[in-house]
C-alpha positions in Angstrom: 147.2 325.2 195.1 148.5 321.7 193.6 151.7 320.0 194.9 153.4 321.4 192.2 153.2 325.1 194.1 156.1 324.2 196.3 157.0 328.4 197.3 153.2 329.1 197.5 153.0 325.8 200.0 155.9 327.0 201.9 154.7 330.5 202.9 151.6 329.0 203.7 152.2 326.3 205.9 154.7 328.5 207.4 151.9 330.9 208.3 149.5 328.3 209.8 152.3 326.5 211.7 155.2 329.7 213.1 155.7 327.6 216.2 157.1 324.2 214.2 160.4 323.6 213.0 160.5 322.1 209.5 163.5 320.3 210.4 161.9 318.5 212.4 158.4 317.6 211.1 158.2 314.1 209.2 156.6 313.6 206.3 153.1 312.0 207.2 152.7 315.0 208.9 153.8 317.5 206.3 151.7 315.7 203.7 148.6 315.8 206.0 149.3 319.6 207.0 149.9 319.8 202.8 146.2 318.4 202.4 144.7 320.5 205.3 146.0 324.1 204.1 142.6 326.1 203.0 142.6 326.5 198.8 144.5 323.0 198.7 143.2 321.1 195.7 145.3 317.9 194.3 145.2 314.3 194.9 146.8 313.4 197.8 148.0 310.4 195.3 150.5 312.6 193.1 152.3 313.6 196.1 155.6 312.0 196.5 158.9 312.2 199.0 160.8 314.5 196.2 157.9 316.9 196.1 157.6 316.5 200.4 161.0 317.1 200.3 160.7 319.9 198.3 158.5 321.9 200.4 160.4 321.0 203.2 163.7 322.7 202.0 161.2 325.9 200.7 159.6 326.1 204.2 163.3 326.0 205.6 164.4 328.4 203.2 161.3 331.0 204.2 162.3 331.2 207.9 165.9 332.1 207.2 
């Protein structure tokens, strides 16, 4: 996965994580959790806040 697999990102870090909110997580954290997720493969440098935000809103919209 690259940061450009913002859905794929989503599912998974709302797999590995069912007992955070997304609202509520900051974006050091997300970014770290990002970099953490097994099959995770992209520079931690072309990560930005528009993609962190991003995955944010996905994760959000997978636990509606």
């Amino acid at each position: 996965m690259r940061w450009t697999d913002i859905s794929e990102l989503a599912v998974e870090l709302a797999e590995a994580h069912p007992e955070v909110d997304p609202l509520k997580i900051n974006f050091v954290d997300l970014m770290n959790w990002v970099l953490a997720l097994p099959g995770f493969d992209d520079d931690a440098k072309h990560c930005g806040e528009k993609i962190l935000e991003a995955i944010q809103q996905a994760w959000i919209d997978e636990m509606a």
